[in-house]
Backbone atoms as SQL, in Angstrom:
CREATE TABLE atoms (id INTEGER PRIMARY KEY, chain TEXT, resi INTEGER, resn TEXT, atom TEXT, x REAL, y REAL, z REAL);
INSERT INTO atoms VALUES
  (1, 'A', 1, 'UNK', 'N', 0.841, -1.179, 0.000),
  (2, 'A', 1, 'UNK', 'CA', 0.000, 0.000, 0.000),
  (3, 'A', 1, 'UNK', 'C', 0.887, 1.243, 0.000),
  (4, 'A', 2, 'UNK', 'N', 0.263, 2.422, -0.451),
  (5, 'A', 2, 'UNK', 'CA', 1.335, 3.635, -0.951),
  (6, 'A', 2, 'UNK', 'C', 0.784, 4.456, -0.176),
  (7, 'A', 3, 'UNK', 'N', 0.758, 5.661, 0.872),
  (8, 'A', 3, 'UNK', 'CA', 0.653, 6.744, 1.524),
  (9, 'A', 3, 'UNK', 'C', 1.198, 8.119, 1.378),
  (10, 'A', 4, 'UNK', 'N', 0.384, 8.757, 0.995),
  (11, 'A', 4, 'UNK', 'CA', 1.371, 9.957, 0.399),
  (12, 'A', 4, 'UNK', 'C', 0.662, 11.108, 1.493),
  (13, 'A', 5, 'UNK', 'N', 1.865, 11.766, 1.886),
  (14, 'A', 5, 'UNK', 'CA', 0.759, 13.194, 2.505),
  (15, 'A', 5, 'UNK', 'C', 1.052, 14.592, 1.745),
  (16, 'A', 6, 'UNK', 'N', 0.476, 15.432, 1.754),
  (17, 'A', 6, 'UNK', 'CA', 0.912, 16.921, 0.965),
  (18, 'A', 6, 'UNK', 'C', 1.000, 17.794, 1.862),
  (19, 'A', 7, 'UNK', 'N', 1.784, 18.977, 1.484),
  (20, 'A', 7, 'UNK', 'CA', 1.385, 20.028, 2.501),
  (21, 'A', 7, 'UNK', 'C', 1.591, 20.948, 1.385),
  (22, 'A', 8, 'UNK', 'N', 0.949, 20.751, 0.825),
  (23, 'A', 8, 'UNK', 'CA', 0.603, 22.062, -0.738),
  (24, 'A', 8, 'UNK', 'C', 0.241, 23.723, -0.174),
  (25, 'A', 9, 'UNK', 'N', 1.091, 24.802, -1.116),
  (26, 'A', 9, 'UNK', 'CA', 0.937, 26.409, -0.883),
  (27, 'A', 9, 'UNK', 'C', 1.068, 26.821, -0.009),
  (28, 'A', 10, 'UNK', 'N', 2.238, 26.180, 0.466),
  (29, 'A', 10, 'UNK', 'CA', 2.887, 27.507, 1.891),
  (30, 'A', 10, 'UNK', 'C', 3.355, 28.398, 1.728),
  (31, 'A', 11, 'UNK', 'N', 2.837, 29.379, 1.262),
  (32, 'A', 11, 'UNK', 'CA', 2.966, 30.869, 1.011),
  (33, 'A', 11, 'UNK', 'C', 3.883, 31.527, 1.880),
  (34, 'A', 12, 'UNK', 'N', 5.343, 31.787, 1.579),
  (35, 'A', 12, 'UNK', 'CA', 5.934, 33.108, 1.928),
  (36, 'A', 12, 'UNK', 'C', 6.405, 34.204, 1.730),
  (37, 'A', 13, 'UNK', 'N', 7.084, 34.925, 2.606),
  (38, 'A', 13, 'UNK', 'CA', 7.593, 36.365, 1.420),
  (39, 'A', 13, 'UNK', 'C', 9.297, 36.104, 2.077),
  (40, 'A', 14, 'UNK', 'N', 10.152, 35.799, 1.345),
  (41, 'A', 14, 'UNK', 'CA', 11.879, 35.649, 1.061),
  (42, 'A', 14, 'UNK', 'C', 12.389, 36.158, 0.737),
  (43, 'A', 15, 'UNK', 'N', 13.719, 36.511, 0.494),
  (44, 'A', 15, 'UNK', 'CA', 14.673, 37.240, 0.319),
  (45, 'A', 15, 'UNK', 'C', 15.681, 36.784, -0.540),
  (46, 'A', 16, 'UNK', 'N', 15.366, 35.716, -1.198),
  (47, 'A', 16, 'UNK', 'CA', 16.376, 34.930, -2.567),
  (48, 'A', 16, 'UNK', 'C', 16.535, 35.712, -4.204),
  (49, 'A', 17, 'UNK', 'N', 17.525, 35.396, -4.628),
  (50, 'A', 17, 'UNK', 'CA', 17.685, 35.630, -5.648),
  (51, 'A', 17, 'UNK', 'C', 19.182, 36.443, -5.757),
  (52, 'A', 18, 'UNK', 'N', 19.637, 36.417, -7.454),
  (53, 'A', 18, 'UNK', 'CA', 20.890, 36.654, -7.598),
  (54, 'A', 18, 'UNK', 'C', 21.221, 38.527, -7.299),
  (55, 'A', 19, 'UNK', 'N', 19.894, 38.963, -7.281),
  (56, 'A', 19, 'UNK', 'CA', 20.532, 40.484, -7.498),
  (57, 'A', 19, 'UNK', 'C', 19.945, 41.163, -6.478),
  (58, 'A', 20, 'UNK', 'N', 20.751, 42.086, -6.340),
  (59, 'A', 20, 'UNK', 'CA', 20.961, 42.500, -4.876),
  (60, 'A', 20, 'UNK', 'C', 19.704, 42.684, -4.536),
  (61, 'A', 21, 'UNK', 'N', 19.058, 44.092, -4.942),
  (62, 'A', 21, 'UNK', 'CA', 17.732, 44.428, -5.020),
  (63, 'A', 21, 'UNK', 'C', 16.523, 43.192, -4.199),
  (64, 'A', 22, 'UNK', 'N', 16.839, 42.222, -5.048),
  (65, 'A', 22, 'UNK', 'CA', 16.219, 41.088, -4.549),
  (66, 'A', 22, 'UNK', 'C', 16.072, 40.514, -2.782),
  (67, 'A', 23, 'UNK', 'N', 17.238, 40.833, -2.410),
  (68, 'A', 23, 'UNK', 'CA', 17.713, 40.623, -1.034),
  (69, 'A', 23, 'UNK', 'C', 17.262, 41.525, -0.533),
  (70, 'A', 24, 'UNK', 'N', 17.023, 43.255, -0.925),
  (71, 'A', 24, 'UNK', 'CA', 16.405, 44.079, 0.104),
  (72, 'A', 24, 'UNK', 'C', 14.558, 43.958, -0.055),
  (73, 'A', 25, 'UNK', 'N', 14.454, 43.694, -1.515),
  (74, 'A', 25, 'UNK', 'CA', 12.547, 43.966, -1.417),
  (75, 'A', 25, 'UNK', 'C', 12.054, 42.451, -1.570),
  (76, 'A', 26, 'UNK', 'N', 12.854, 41.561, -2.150),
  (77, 'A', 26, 'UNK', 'CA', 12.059, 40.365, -1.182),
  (78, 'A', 26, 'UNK', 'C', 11.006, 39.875, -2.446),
  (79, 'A', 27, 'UNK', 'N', 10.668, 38.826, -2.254),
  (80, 'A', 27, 'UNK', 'CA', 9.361, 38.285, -3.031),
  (81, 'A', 27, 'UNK', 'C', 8.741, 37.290, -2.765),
  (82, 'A', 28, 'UNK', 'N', 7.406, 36.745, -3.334),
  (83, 'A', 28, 'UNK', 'CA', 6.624, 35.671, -3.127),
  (84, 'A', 28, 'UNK', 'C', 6.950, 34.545, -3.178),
  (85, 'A', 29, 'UNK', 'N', 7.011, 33.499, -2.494),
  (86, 'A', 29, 'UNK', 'CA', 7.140, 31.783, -2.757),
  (87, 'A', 29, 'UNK', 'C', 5.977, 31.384, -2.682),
  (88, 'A', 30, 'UNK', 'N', 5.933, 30.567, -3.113),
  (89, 'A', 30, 'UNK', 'CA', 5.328, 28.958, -2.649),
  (90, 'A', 30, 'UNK', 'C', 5.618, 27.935, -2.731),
  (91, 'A', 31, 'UNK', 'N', 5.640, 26.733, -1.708),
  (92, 'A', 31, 'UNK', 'CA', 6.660, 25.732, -1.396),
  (93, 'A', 31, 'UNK', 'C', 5.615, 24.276, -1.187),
  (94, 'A', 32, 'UNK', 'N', 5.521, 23.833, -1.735),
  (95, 'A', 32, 'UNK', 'CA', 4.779, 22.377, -1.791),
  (96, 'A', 32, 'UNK', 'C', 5.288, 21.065, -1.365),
  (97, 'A', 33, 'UNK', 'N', 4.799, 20.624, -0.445),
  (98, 'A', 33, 'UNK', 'CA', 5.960, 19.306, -0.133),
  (99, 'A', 33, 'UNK', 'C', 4.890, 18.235, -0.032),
  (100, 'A', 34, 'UNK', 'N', 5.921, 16.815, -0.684),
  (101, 'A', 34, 'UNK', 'CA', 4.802, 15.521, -1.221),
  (102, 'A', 34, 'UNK', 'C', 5.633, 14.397, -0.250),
  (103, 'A', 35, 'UNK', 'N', 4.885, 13.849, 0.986),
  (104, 'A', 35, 'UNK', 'CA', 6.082, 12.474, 1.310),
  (105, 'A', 35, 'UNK', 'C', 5.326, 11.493, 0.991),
  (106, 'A', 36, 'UNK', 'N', 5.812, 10.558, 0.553),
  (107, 'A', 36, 'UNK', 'CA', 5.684, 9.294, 0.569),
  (108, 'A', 36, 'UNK', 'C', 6.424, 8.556, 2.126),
  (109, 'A', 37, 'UNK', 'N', 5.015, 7.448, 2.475),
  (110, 'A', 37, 'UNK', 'CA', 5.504, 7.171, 4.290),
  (111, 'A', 37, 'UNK', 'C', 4.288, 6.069, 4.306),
  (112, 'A', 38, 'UNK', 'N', 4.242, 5.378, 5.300),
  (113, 'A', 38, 'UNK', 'CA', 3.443, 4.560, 5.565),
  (114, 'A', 38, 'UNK', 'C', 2.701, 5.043, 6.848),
  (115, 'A', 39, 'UNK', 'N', 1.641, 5.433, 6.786),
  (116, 'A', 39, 'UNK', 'CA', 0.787, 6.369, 7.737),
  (117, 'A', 39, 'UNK', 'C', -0.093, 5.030, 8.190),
  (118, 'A', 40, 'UNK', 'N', 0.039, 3.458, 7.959),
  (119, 'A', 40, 'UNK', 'CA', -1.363, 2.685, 8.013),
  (120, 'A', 40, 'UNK', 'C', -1.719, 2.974, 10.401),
  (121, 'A', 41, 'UNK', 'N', -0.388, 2.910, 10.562),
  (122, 'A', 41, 'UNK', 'CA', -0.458, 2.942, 12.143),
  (123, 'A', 41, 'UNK', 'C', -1.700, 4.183, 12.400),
  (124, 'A', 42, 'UNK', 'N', -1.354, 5.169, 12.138),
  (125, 'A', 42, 'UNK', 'CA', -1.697, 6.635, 12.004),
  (126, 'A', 42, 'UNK', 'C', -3.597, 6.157, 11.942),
  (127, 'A', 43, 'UNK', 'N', -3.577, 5.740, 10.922),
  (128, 'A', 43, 'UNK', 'CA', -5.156, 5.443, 10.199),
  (129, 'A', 43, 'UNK', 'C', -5.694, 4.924, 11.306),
  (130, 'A', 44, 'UNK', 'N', -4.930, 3.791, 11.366),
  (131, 'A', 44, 'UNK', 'CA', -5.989, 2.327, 12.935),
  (132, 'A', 44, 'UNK', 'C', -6.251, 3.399, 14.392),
  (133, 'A', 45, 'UNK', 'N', -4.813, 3.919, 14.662),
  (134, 'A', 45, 'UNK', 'CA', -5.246, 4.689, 15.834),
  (135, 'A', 45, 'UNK', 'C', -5.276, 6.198, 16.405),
  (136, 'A', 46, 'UNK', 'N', -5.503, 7.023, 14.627),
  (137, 'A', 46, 'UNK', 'CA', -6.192, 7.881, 15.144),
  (138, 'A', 46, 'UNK', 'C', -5.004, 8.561, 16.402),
  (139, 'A', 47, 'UNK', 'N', -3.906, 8.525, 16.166),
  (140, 'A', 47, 'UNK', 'CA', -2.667, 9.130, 16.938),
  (141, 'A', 47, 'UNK', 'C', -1.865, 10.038, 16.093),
  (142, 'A', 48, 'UNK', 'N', -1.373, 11.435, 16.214),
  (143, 'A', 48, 'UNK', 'CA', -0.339, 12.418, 15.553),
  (144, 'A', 48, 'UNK', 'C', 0.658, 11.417, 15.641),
  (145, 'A', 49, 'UNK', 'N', 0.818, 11.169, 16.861),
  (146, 'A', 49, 'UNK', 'CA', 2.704, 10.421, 17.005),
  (147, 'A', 49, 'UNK', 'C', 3.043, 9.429, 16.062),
  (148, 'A', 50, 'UNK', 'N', 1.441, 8.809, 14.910),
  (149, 'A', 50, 'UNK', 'CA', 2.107, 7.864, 14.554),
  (150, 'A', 50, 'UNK', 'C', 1.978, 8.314, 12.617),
  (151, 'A', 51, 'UNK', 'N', 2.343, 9.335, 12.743),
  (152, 'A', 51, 'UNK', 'CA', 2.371, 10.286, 11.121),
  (153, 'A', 51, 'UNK', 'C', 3.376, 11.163, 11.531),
  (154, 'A', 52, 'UNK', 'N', 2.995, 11.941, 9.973),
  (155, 'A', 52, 'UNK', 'CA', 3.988, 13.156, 10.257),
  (156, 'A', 52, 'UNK', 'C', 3.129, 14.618, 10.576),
  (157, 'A', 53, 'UNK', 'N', 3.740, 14.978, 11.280),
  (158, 'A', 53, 'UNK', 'CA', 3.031, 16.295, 11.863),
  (159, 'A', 53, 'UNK', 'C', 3.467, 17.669, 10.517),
  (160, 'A', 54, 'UNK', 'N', 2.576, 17.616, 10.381),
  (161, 'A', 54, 'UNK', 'CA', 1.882, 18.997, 8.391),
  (162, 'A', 54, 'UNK', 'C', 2.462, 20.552, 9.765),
  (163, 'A', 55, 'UNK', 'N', 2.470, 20.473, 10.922),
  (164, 'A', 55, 'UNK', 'CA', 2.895, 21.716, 11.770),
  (165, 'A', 55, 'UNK', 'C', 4.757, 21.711, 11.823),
  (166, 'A', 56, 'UNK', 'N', 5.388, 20.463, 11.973),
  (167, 'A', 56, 'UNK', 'CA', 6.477, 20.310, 11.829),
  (168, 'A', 56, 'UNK', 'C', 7.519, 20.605, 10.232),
  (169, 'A', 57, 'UNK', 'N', 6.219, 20.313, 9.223),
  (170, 'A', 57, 'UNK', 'CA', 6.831, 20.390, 7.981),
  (171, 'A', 57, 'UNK', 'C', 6.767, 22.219, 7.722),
  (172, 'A', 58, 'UNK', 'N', 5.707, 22.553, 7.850),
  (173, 'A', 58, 'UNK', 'CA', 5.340, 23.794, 7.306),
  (174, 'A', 58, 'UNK', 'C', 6.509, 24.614, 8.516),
  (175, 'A', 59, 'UNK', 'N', 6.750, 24.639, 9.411),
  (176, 'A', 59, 'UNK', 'CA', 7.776, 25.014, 10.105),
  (177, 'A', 59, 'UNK', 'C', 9.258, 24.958, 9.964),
  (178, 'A', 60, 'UNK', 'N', 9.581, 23.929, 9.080),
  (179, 'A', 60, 'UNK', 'CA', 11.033, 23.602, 8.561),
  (180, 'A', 60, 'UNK', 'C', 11.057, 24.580, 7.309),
  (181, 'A', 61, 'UNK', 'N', 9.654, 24.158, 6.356),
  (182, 'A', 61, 'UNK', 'CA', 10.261, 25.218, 5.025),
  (183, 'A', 61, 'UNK', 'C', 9.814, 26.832, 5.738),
  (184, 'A', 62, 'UNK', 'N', 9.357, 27.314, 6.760),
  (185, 'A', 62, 'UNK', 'CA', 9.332, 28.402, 6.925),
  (186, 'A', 62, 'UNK', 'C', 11.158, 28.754, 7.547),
  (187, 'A', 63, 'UNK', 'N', 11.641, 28.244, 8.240),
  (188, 'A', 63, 'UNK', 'CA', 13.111, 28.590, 8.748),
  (189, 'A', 63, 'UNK', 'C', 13.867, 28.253, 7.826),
  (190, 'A', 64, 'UNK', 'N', 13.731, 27.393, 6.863),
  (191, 'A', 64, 'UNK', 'CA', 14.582, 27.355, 5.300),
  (192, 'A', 64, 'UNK', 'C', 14.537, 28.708, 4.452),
  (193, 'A', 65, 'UNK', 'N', 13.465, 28.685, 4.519),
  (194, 'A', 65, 'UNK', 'CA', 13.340, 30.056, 3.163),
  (195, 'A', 65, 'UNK', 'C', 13.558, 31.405, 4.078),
  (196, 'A', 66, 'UNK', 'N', 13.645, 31.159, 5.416),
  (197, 'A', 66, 'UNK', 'CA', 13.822, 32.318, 6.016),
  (198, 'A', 66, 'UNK', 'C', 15.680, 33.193, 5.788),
  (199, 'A', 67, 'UNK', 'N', 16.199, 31.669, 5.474),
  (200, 'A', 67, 'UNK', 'CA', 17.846, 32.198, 5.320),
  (201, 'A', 67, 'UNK', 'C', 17.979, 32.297, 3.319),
  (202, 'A', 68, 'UNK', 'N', 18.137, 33.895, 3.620),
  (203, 'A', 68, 'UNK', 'CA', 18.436, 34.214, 2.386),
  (204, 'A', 68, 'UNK', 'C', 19.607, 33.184, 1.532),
  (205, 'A', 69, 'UNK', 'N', 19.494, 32.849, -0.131),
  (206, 'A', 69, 'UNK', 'CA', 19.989, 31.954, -1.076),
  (207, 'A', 69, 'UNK', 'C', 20.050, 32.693, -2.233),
  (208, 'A', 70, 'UNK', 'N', 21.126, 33.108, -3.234),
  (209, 'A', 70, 'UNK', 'CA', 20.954, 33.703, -4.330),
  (210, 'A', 70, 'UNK', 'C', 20.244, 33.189, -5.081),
  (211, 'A', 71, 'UNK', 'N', 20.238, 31.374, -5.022),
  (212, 'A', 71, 'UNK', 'CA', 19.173, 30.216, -5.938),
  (213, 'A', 71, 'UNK', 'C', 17.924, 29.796, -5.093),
  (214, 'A', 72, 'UNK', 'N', 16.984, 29.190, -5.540),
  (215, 'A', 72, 'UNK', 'CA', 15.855, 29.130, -5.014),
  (216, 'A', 72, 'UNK', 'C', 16.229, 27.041, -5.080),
  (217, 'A', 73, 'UNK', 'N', 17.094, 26.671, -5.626),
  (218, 'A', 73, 'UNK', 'CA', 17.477, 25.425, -5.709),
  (219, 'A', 73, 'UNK', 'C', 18.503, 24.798, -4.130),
  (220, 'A', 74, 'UNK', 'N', 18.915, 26.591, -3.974),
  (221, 'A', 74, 'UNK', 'CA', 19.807, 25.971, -2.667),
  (222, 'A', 74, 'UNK', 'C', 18.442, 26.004, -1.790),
  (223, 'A', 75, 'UNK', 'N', 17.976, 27.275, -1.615),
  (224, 'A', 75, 'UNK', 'CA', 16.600, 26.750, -0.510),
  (225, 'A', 75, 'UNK', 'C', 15.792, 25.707, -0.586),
  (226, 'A', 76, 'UNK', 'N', 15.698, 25.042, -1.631),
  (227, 'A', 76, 'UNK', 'CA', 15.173, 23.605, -2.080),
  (228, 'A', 76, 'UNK', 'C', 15.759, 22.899, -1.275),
  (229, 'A', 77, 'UNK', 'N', 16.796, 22.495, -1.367),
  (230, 'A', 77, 'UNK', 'CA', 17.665, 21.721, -0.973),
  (231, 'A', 77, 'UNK', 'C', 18.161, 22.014, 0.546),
  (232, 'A', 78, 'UNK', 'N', 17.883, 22.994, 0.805),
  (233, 'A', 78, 'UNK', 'CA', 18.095, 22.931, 2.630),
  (234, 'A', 78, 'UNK', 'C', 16.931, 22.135, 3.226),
  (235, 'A', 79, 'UNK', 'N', 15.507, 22.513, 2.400),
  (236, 'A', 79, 'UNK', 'CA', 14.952, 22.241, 3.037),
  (237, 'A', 79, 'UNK', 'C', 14.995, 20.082, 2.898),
  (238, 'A', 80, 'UNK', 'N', 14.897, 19.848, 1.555),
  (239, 'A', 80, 'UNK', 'CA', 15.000, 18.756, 1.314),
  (240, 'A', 80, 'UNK', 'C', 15.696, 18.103, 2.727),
  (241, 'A', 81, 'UNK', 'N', 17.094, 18.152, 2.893),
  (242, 'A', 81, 'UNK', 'CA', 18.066, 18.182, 4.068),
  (243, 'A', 81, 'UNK', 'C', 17.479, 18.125, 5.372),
  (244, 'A', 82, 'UNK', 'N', 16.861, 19.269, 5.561),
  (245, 'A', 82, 'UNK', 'CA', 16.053, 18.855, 7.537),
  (246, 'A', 82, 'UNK', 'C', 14.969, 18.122, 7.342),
  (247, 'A', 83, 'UNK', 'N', 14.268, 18.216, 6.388),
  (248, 'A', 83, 'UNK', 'CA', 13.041, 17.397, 6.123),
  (249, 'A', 83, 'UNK', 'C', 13.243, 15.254, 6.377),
  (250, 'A', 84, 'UNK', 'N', 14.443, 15.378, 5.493),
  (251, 'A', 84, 'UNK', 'CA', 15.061, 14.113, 5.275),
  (252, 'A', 84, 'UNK', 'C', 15.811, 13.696, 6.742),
  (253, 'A', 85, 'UNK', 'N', 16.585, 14.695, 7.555),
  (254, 'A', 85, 'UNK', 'CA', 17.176, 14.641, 8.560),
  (255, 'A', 85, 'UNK', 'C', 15.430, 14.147, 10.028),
  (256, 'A', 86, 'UNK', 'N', 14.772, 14.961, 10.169),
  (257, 'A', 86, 'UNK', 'CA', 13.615, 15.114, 11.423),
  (258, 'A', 86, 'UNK', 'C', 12.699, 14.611, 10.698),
  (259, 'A', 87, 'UNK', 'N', 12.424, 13.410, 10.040),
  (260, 'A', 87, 'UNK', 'CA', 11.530, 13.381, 9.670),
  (261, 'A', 87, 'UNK', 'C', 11.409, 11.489, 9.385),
  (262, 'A', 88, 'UNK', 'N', 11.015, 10.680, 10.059),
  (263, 'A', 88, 'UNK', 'CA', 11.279, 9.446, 10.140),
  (264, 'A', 88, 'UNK', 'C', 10.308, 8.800, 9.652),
  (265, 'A', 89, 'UNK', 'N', 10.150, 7.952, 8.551),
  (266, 'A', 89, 'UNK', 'CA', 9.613, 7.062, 7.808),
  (267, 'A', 89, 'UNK', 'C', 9.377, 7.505, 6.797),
  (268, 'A', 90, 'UNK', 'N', 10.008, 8.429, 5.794),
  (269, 'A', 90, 'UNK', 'CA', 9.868, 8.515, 4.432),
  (270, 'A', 90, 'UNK', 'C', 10.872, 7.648, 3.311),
  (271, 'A', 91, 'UNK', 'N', 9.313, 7.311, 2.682),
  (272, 'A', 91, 'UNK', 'CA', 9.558, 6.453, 1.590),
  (273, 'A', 91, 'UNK', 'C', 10.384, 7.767, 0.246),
  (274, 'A', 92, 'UNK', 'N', 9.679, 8.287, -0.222),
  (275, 'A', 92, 'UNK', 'CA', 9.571, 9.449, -0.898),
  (276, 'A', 92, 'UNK', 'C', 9.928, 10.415, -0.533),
  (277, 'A', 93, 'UNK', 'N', 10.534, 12.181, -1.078),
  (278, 'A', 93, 'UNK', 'CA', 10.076, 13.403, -1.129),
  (279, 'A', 93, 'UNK', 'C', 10.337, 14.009, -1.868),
  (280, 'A', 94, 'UNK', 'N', 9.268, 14.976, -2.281),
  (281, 'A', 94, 'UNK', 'CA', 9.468, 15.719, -3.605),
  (282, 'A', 94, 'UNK', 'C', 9.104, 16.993, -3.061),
  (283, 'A', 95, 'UNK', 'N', 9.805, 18.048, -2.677),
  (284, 'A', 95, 'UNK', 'CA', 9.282, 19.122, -2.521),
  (285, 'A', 95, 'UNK', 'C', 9.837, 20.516, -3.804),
  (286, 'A', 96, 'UNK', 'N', 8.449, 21.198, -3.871),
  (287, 'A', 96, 'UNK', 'CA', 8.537, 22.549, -4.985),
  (288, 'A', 96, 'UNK', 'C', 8.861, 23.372, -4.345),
  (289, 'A', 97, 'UNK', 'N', 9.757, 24.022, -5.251),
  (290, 'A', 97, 'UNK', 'CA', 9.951, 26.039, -4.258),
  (291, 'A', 97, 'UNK', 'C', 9.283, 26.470, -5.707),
  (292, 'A', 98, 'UNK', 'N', 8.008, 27.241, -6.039),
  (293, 'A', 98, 'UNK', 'CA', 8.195, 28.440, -6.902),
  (294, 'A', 98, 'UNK', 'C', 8.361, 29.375, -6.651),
  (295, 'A', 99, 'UNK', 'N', 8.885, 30.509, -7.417),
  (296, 'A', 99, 'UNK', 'CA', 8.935, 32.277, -7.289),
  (297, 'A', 99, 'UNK', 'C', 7.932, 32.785, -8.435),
  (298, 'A', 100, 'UNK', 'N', 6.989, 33.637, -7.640),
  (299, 'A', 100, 'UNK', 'CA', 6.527, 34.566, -8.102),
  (300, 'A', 100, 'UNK', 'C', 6.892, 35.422, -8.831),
  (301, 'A', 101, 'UNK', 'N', 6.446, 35.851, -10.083),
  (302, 'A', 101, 'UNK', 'CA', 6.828, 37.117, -10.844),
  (303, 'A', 101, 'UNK', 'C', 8.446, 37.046, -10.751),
  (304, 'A', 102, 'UNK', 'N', 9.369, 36.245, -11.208),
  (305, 'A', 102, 'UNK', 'CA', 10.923, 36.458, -11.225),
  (306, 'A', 102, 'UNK', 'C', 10.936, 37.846, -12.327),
  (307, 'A', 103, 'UNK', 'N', 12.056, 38.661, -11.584),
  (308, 'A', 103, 'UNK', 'CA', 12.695, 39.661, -12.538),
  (309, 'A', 103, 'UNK', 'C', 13.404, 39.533, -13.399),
  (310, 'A', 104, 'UNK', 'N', 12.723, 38.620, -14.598),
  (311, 'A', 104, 'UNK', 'CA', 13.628, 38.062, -15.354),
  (312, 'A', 104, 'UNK', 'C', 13.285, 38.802, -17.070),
  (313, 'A', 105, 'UNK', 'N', 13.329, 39.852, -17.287),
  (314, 'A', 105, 'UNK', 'CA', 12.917, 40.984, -18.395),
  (315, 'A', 105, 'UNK', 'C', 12.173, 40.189, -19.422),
  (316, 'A', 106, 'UNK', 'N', 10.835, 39.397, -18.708),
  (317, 'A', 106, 'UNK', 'CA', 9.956, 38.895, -19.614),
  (318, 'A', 106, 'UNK', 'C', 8.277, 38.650, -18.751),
  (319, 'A', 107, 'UNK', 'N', 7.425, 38.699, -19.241),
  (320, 'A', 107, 'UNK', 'CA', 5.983, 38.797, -18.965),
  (321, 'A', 107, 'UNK', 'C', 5.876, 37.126, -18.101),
  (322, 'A', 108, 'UNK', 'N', 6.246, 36.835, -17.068),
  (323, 'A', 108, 'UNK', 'CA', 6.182, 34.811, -16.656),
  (324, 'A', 108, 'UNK', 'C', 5.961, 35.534, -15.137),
  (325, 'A', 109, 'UNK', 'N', 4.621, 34.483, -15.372),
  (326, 'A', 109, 'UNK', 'CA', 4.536, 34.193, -13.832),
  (327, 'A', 109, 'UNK', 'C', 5.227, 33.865, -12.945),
  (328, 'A', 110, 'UNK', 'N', 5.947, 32.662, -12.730),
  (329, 'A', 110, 'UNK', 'CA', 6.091, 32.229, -11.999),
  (330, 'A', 110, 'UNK', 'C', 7.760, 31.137, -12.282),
  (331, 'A', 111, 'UNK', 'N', 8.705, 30.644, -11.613),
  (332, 'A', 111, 'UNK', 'CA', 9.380, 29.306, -12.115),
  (333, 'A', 111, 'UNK', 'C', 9.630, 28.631, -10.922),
  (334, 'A', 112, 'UNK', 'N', 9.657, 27.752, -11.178),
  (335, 'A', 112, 'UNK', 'CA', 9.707, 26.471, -10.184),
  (336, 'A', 112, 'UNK', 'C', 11.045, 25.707, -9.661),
  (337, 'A', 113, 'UNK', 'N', 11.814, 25.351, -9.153),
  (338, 'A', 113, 'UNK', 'CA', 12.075, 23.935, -8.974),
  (339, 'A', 113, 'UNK', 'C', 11.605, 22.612, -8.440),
  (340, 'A', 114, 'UNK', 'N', 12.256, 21.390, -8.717),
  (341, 'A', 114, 'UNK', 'CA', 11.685, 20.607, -8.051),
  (342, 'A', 114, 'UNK', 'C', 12.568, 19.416, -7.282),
  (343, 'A', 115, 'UNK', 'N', 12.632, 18.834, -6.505),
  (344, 'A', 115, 'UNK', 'CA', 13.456, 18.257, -5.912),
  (345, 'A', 115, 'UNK', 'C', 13.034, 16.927, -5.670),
  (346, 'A', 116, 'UNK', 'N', 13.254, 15.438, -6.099),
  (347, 'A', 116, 'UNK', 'CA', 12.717, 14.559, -5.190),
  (348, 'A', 116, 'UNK', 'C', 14.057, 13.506, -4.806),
  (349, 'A', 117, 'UNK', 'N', 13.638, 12.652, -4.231),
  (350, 'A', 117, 'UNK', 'CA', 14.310, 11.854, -3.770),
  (351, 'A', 117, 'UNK', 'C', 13.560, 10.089, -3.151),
  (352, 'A', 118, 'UNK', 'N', 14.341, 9.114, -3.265),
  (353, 'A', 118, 'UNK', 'CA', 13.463, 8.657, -2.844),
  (354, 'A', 118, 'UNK', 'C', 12.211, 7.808, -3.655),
  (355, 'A', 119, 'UNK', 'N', 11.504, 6.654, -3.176),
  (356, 'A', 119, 'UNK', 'CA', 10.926, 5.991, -4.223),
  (357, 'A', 119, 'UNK', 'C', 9.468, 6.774, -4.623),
  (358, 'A', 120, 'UNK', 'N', 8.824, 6.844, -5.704),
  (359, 'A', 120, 'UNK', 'CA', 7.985, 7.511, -6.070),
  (360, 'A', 120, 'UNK', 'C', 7.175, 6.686, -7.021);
């Protein structure tokens, strides 16, 4: 059996990117994280202790994206790192960083990375 949990659109405001500017006014994320885990304990008894706590995750990518990164791939990847480190029984993880509106001298919403690891 396969268990996946999400913690989809954790909206923040960061301080990444290559140019300076960027570091003082800051911009929009959103950070999506997918684990793969075996939650069946979790299901039968209706216990936090026996999943992963969605308050613990959304708390790691908030102190990740909180330390400024010229790439949005290194904040990926920090977070990937504590996630993988505090985080016991993942099968899977794939977590997204996008940026909002990049200042990149063209009309685009948005660009992404993506990170996984892990069986999927």
């Amino acid at each position: 059996m396969k268990h996946t949990i999400e913690v989809n659109g954790i909206k923040l405001y960061a301080f990444h990117g290559c140019l300076e500017e960027e570091g003082k006014i800051g911009g929009n994320y959103i950070v999506d994280v997918h684990m793969n885990t075996n939650f069946q304990e979790a299901a039968l008894s209706d216990e936090l202790s026996q999943t992963i706590d969605y308050v613990h995750i959304n708390a790691i990518v908030a102190q990740e994206m909180a330390i400024r990164s010229k790439l949005i791939e290194h904040a990926g990847q920090r977070i990937v790192s504590r996630i993988e480190q505090e985080i016991k029984g993942l099968v899977g993880l794939r977590v997204k960083v996008t940026k909002i509106c990049p200042p990149i001298n063209g009309d685009v919403d948005n660009v992404a990375i993506i990170i996984e690891t892990g069986t999927w």
